[in-house]
C-alpha positions in Angstrom: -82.0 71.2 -24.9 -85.4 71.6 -22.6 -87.8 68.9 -23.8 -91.6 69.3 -22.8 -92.0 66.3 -19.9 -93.5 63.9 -22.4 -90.5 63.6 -24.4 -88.2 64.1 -21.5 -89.4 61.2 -19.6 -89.6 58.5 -23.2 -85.8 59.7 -24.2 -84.0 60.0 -20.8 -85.9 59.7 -17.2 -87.4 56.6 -18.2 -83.6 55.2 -18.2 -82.3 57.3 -16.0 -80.4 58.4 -18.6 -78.7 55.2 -19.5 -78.3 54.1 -22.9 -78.2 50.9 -22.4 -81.4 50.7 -20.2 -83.0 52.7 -22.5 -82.4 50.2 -25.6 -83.3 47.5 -23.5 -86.3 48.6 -22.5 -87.2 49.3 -26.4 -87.0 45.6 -26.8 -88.7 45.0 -23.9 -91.5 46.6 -25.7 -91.7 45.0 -28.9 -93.6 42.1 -28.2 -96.2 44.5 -26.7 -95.9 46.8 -29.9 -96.2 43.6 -31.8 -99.2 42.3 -30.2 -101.4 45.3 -30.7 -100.2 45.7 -34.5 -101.5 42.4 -34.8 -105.1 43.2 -32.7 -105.3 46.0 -35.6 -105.8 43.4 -38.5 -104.0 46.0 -40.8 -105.0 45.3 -44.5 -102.1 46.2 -47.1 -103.7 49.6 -48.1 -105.2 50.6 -44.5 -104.4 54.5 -42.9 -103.3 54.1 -39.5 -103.5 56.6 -37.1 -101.3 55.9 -34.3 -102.4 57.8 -31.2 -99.5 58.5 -28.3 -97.3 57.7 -30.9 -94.7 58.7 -28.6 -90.8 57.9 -29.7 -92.8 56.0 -32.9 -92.5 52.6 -31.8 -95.8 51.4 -32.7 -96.0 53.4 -35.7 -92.7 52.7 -37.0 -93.5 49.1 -36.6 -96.7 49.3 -38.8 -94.1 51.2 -41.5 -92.1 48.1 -41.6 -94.8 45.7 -41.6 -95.4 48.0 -45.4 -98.4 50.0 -44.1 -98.7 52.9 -47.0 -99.7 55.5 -44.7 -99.3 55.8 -40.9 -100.2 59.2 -38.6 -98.5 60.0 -35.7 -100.4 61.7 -33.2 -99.1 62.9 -30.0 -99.9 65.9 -27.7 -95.8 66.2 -27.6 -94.6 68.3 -30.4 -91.3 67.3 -29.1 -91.7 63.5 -29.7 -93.6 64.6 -33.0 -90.0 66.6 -33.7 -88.3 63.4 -32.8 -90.2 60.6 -35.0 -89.9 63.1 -37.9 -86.8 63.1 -37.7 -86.6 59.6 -37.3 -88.8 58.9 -40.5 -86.8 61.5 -42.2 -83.2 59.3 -41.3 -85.2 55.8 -42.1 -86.4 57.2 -45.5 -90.2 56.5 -45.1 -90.9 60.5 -44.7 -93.2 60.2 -47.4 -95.6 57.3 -46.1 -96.1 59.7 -42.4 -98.5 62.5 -41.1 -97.8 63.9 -37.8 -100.7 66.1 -36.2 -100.5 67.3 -32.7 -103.5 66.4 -31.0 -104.8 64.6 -27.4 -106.4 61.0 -27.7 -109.6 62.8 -26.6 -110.0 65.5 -29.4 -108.5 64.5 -32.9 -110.2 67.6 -34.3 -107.7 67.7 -37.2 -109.0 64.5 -38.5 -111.8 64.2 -40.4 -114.9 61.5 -39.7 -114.3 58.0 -41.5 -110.9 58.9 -42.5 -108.3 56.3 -41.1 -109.0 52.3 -41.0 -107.1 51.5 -38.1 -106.2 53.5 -34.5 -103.5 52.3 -31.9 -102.6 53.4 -28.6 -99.9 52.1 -26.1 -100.0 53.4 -22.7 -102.1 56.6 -23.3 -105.4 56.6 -22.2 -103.6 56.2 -18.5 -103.0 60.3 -18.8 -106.5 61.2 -20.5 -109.0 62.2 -17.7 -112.2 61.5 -20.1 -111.5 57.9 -21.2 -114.5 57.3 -22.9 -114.7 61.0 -24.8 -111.1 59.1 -26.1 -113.2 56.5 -27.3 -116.0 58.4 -29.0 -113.6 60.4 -31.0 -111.8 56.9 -32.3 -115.4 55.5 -33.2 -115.6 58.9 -35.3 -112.5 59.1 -36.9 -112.7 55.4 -38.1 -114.3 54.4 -41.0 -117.0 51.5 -40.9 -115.2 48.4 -40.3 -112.2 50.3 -38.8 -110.3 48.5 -36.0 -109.0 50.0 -32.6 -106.3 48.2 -31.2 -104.9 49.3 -27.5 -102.8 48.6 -24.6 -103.0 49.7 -21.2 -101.4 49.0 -17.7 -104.0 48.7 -15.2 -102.1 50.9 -12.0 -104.8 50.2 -9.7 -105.1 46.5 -9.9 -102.7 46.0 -7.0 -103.9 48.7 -4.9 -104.8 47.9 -1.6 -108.2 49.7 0.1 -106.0 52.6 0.8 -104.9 53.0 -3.0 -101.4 52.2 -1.8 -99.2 50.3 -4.1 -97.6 47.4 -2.5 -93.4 48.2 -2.7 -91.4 46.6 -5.2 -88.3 46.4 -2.3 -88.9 45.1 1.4 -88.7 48.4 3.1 -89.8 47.2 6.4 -86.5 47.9 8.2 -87.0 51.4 6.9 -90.6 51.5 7.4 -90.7 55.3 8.9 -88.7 56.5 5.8 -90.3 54.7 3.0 -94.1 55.9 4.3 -92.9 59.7 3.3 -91.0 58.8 0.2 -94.6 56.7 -1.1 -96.3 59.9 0.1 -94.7 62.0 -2.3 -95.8 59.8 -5.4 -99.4 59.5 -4.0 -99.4 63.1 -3.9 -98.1 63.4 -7.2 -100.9 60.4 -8.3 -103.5 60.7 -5.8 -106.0 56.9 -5.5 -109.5 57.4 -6.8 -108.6 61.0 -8.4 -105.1 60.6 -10.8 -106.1 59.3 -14.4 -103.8 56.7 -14.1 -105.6 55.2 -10.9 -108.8 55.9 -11.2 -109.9 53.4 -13.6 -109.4 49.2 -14.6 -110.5 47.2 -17.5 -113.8 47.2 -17.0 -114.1 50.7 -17.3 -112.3 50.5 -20.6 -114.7 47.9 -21.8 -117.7 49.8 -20.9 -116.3 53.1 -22.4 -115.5 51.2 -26.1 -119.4 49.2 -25.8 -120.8 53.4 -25.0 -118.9 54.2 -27.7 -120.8 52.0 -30.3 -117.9 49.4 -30.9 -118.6 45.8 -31.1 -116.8 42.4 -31.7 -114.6 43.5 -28.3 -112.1 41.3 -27.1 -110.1 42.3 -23.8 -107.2 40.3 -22.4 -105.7 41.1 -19.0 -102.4 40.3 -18.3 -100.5 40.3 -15.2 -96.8 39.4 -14.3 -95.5 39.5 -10.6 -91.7 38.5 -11.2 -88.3 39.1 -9.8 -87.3 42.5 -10.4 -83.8 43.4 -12.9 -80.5 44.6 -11.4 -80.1 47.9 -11.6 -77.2 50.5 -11.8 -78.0 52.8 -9.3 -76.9 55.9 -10.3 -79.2 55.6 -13.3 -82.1 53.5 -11.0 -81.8 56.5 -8.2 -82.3 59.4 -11.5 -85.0 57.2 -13.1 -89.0 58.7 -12.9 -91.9 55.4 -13.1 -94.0 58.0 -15.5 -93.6 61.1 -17.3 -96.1 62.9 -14.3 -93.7 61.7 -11.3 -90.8 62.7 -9.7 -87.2 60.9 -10.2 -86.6 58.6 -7.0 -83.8 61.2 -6.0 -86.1 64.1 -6.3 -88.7 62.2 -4.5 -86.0 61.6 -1.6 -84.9 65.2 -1.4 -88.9 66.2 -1.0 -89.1 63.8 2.1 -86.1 63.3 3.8 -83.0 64.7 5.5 -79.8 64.1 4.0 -79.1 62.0 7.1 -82.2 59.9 6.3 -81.5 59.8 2.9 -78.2 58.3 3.4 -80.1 55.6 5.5 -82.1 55.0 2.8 -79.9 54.7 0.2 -77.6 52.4 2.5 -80.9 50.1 2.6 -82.3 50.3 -0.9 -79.5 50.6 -2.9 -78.0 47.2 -2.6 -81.8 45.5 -3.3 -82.3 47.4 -6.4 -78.3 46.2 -7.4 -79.1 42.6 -6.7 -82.7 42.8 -8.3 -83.8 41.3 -4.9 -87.3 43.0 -5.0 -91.1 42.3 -7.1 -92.3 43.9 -9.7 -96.2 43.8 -10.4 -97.6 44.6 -13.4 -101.4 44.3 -14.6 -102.1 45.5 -18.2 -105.0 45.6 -20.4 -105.0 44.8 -24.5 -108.1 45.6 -26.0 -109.1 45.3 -29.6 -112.7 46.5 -31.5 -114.7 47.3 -34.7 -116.8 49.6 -35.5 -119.1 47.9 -37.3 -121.2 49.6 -40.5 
């Protein structure tokens, strides 16, 4: 089956196609899923629209927390497919909407019609962050509540936009400079929407956007990376836009320099003996009457 890359990424290059990465990361999630159900201030009889609903796990939260009525929006028909089904197996069919639509043009959705919008890691992709905004002001009834969370890519960036690597790759130094090429090519500093902005810019776009009573919270972990399997590490992609780390070694190196590469990284990313960084925004608003 060919999934679009939205849905391919979410269900298996995220994991590398490892079922038991994949589950973990799902509960890795839920305290972030959790934390921006709870920046919505959902009332018992409130519409959510959930935008980026991705594999549902926001949405499907609110459905167990009772919410009557929860959209899923996504531009992934795919992922739509897939939480349909979902809803359809769980037996809450009946209390979902899906609408295929990007965060910055909910045209489907009528002005003042939902009392609650989410978002997990999807303004990162939309080039017009604050036309994103406008349209959630719109589509939100007086008093509605946005609630969203978003990693902040360029908050470790050095001048250069570089990224600082989550393995010491100094004996390989010659190798890992073309492999990190690849992925800035791919996500270019100043230019990629996933670079190109931090949580100032998301706090100017929701004040442009008419919302009030903000509250942002930024977050950032630098910890001990997990051990990894590597087959499933070496076929994993970081975001639905970039290449796999094996298709990112076949773009650079030799298969001679590969093999050195893999002889270096391999046993790092096995022992967890690298860092991971990770800065991320939570953001919560109302748009007042």
């Amino acid at each position: 089956m060919t999934r679009d890359i939205w849905a391919s990424w979410l269900l298996e290059r995220r994991s590398g196609g490892d079922p038991e990465v994949a589950e973990r990361v799902r509960k890795e999630l839920h305290p972030i899923r959790d934390r921006v159900l709870d920046g919505a201030r959902l009332g018992s009889n409130d519409r959510l629209l959930d935008v980026g609903c991705g594999d549902g796990l926001i949405a499907f939260g609110a459905l167990e927390r009772g919410q009557p009525e929860v959209i899923f929006s996504d531009v992934s028909q795919d992922l739509l497919d897939t939480c349909r089904h979902a809803a359809t197996e769980l037996g809450v069919a009946e209390r979902c909407r899906f609408l295929r639509a990007s965060a910055d043009d909910l045209g489907g959705l009528a002005g003042g019609c939902v009392d609650a919008i989410t978002t997990r890691s999807v303004l990162i992709f939309v080039p017009d962050k604050a036309q994103a905004f406008r349209e959630f002001w719109r589509v939100l009834a007086p008093g509605g509540r946005v609630s969203i969370f978003e990693p902040i890519n360029r908050y470790f960036c050095d001048a250069d936009g570089r990224l600082p690597p989550a393995y010491d790759t100094r004996p390989i130094q010659d190798l890992a400079a073309r492999v990190s090429s690849i992925y800035r090519q791919v996500h270019p500093p100043g230019a990629s929407p996933m670079m190109n902005f931090d949580e100032r810019d998301l706090l100017a776009a929701a004040e442009l956007a008419g919302f009030s009573e903000i509250h942002l919270y930024l977050d950032i972990d630098v910890q001990s990376t997990e051990p990894r399997r590597w087959e499933h590490f070496y076929r994993s992609a970081p975001n639905p836009l970039a290449p796999t780390l094996e298709e990112a070694l076949h773009q650079a190196l030799t298969p001679t320099e590969i093999d050195r590469y893999v002889e270096h990284v391999r046993p790092l990313g096995e022992s967890g003996a690298g860092t991971t960084r990770r800065a991320a925004v939570y953001l919560s608003a109302i748009k007042r009457a």
